[in-house]
C-alpha positions, 0 to 999 in steps of 0.5 A: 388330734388336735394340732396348734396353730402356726407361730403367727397365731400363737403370737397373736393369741399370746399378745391377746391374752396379755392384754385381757390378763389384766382383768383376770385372775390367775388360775392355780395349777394343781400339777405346779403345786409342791409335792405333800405326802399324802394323807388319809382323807375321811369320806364325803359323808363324814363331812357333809354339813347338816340339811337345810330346814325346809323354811329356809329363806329364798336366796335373792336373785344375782343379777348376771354380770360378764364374766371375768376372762380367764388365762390360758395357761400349761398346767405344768407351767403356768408361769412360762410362755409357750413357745411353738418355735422352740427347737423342744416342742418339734421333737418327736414324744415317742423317742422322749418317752424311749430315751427315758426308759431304764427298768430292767427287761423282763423277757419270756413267754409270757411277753411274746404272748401280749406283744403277738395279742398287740400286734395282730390288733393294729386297728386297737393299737391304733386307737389306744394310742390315737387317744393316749395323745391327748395325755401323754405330753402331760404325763410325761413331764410329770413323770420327768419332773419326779424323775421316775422311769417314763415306762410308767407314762405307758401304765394307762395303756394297759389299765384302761387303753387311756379310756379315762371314762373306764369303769371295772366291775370291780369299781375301779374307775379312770385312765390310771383305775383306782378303786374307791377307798385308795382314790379317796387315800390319795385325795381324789374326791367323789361326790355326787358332782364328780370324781376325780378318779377320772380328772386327767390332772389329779388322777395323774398327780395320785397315780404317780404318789402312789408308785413313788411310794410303792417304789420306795416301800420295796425299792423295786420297781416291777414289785411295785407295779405288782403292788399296784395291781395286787395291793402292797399287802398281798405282795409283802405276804408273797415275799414273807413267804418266799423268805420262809421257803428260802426262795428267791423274791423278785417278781418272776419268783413270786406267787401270784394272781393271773392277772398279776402274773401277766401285768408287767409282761403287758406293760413290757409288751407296750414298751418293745411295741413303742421302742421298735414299732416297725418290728411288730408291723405297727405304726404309732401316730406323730406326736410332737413335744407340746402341750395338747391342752392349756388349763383355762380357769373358771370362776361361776359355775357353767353347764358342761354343754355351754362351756363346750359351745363357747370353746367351740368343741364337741361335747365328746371332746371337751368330756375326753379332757374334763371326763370327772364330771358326773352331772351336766355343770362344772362347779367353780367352787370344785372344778376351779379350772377346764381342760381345752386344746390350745385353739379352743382355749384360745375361743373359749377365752374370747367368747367367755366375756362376752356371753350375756345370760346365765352360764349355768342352768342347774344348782344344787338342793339339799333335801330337808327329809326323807323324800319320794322322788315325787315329792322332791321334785314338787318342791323344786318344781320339776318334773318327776321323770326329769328328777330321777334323771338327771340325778340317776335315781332308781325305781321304788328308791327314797331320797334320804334325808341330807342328800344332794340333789341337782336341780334347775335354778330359779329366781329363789336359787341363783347363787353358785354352789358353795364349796363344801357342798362342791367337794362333800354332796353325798346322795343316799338312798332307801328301798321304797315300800316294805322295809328292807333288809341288807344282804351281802353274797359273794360273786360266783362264776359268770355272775352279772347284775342281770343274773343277780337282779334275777335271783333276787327279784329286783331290777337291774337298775337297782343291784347296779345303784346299790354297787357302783356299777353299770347295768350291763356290768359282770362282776369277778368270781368273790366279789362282794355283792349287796343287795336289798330284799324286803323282809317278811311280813310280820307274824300274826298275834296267834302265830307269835304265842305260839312261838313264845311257847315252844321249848327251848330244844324246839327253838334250837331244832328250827336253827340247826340243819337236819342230820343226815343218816346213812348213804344220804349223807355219805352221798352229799359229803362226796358230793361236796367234796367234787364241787 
C-alpha cells in the first residue's frame, strides 16, 4: 500500500497546488453531490444520436496547447485541506470500521462454516484485505456520512474480494456486482467507453442507494442484504408466503436459495474475523485513517498509458483505481476526473502542464452503415486485425450501422469526443454471411461457452460476445443463453410446390410429435419421470 509522505511534503505539495490553483478549474465530486432519488435510466441505445453521413466534412486539426493544471482534491471533501498531522487521520481504520458496527448477530452452523473457510485461507484473506485497502477509507465515510451500519463497508469482501474487474457468469460486474439492468437503474452508464459498474466512485454511491432503499422497503436490514443478493421480489413472495402459513418472517425463517442462505452468515464470518482477528490466527494489514487516493480532474481526453506514466504509476495500479474504463483513453467528457494516490496525484498534477504533444492518440468513429470490419478499417485507415482489436470484435461479425468504433486519431480527427457520444456509444453486431437466426436456451448442469460454442458450431469468442461474457466463463444451471445459427438454405422451386400441395392434415403431421404406442411410450414416460 501506498503511504503518504511526511507532513513537510504535504506542506510543500499543499503550498504548490495553491499556487497552480489559479489556473485551474475545480473538479466537481460526484460523492460531494447532494443525494437524488434515483431514477429509471433508458439504455444507451435509446439515446444514441443518429450516424454521421459518410460525406461529413473533415473536422479541422486542433493545435495542441499545455494542458490546464488540474487540483488534487478528496472526493468527499473537496473543499477541506488534508491534514496528515490531525490527531483523525493516525487512528487505526479497522477499530472505525468495529465502533460503527450495530446489526444484530447472526450465530450458527452456518457462520462457523465460513469463518473455518477463512481462517485456514490466511494467504486469501490477506490478499482480499491488502486490496480492500485502497477503497475502504472511501467507503467508510460514505457509509458514515448516510449513517448506515459500517458492516456493509464489509459487503465487497464477500461479492467480489474488493476485485472491482470482477465479472460473474451471470454478468454482474465490479466490487459491489451489479448486474446490468439494476446498474443502469442506478445511473451507472455502460457504453462502448466504460462502465461504471466498476468505478470505485459511482458504483459506491449505487450500492449504498440501492441498500438505503432496501433498508427502508423491509425496515430490516439482513432481509435487505438478502434482497441484494435475491432481488427484493423474491424476498417479499417468501415473506407473503411465510405470512399465509402463519410463520415467522426474518431471515433465518425464510425459504431461499443456497446461496442466499449462506450470504449474511459470510458477511457475519468477515465481521468476527475484523472484530477479533487474533481469535482466528489472522493478521489484517495496518490501515490508517486517510484517504488512499485524492481525485484529480481532467479536461482533454488522454490515453490510460499516458495518464499512468505522468503520475508516475503502474499501469495495473492506476487501472486498480480507475478500473471503469473499457478502451485505452479516458474521455474527459465522461470521466471528468481520475483516481491517484496522494504522491502520484502530486506528479501527475506537476507533469500534466508541462507535457507538449498529443495527450490522446484515439478518438471515436461512428460507422455510417452496415460495415465488415475490413471495410471499416479502410475508411479510418487502420489496419483490420488492429480494428477488431482493439474494439473486440469478433470473426465472421458485422459492424452495424450507428455503432461507435475507437479508432486513431488523425489530422482530419483531432477534436475530443463529444459527450453524448462519451456517455450513449453503443456497438452492435451482426453474424457475417448467411442470415441468422435468434436462439434463446436455457443453461444446464456445467454448461460453459465452450461446451455451447460446441453444440452449436461456433466459436467461442462468439457465444461470449453474444453474452457479455469471458471466453473461459460457465454459466449458472437456468441461465439464459442467446446464440446465433445460420438458418437453412431456402427450398428449391419444386420442393416449395410441393409443400403448397399437401393437405392441411398433412402439414399438421409434420408439426405435431409422433404418438408413441404401448411399452414404448410407457418406457419414455418412466424415463422421464426419473430425470
Amino acid at each position: 500500500m501506498n503511504r503518504f509522505p511526511q507532513a513537510t511534503g504535504f506542506a510543500a505539495l499543499w503550498l504548490a497546488l495553491s499556487v497552480l490553483a489559479g489556473c485551474a478549474t475545480t473538479a466537481v465530486d460526484p460523492a460531494a453531490a447532494p443525494a437524488e432519488p434515483a431514477t429509471v435510466v433508458e439504455p444507451a441505445q435509446s439515446t444514441t444520436p443518429p450516424s454521421p453521413p459518410a460525406t461529413e466534412p473533415a473536422q479541422p486539426a486542433e493545435p495542441e496547447s499545455p494542458a490546464p493544471t488540474p487540483p488534487a482534491v478528496d472526493p468527499l471533501r473537496p473543499e477541506q485541506r488534508l491534514d496528515l498531522d490531525d490527531r483523525s487521520a493516525q487512528l487505526d481504520l479497522w477499530q472505525r470500521v468495529r465502533d460503527g458496527f450495530v446489526l444484530t448477530d447472526l450465530d450458527g452452523p452456518l457462520v462457523r462454516d465460513r469463518e473455518r473457510w477463512y481462517a485456514t485461507r490466511p494467504d486469501y484473506v490477506q490478499r482480499m484485505t491488502e486490496r480492500g485497502s485502497r477503497y475502504l477509507f472511501h467507503i467508510v465515510e460514505e457509509v458514515e456520512k448516510r449513517g448506515m451500519p459500517t458492516e456493509l463497508a464489509l459487503l465487497p469482501f464477500i461479492e467480489s474480494a474488493f476485485n472491482p474487474q470482477a465479472m460473474s457468469s451471470a454478468k454482474a460486474s465490479g466490487m459491489w456486482q451489479f448486474m446490468p439492468a439494476t446498474g443502469r437503474h442506478f445511473e451507472l452508464r455502460q457504453n462502448v467507453f466504460r462502465d461504471d459498474r466498476r468505478s470505485v466512485l459511482d458504483s459506491t454511491r449505487a450500492a449504498l442507494d440501492y441498500l438505503q432503499r432496501l433498508h427502508d422497503m423491509f425496515d430490516d436490514w439482513h432481509l435487505a442484504l438478502a434482497a441484494y443478493n435475491w432481488g427484493e421480489g423474491n424476498v417479499q413472495r417468501a415473506i407473503a408466503k411465510n405470512r399465509r402459513a402463519g410463520k415467522a418472517t426474518d431471515y433465518e425463517s425464510l425459504r431461499m436459495p443456497d446461496e442466499t442462505r449462506w450470504y449474511v452468515p459470510k458477511l457475519q464470518a468477515v465481521k468476527n474475523i475484523v472484530a477479533r482477528p487474533a481469535d482466528f490466527g489472522l493478521e489484517l494489514p495496518v490501515l490508517a485513517n486517510h484517504p488512499y487516493f485524492l481525485a484529480v480532474g481532467i479536461e482533454r481526453d488522454i490515453d490510460v498509458e499516458l495518464a499512468a506514466s505522468l503520475a508516475q504509476l503502474s499501469l495495473d495500479e492506476f487501472r486498480a483505481l480507475n478500473p471503469q474504463m473499457n478502451r485505452p483513453v479516458i474521455l474527459a467528457a465522461g470521466t471528468p476526473q481520475v483516481l491517484l494516490p496522494y504522491d502520484n496525484a502530486n506528479h501527475f498534477v506537476r507533469a500534466l502542464p508541462q507535457h507538449r504533444g498529443p495527450l490522446a492518440s484515439w478518438t471515436a468513429w461512428v460507422a455510417p452503415k452496415t460495415l465488415k470490419p475490413a471495410e471499416a478499417a479502410d475508411l479510418v485507415g487502420m489496419e483490420e486485425a488492429e480494428l477488431r482489436d482493439v474494439n473486440d470484435i469478433p470473426p465472421r461479425m458485422l459492424v452495424r450501422a450507428g455503432s461507435t468504433l475507437l479508432v486513431p486519431r488523425s489530422p482530419h480527427r483531432q477534436a475530443d469526443v463529444p459527450e453524448h457520444l462519451a456517455d450513449n456509444a453503443m456497438m452492435a453486431l451482426a453474424p457475417e454471411g448467411r442470415a441468422m437466426r435468434r436462439v434463446a436456451l436455457k443453461a444446464g448442469k456445467r454448461e460453459s461457452v465452450a461446451s455451447v460454442a460446441k453444440r452449436y458450431r461456433v466459436s467461442a469468442s462468439q457465444v461470449a460476445q453474444w453474452n457479455g461474457v469471458s471466453p473461459g466463463a460457465r454459466f449458472r444451471p437456468g441461465q439464459s443463453i442467446v446464440v446465433y445459427v445460420a438458418q437453412k438454405a431456402p427450398r428449391s422451386a419444386k420442393a416449395s410446390t410441393k409443400v403448397v400441395r399437401k393437405s392441411a392434415a398433412a402439414k399438421t403431421v409434420v408439426h405435431k410429435p409422433a404418438r408413441k404406442s404401448g411399452s414404448a411410450a410407457t418406457k419414455t414416460a418412466k424415463r422421464a419421470k426419473k430425470r
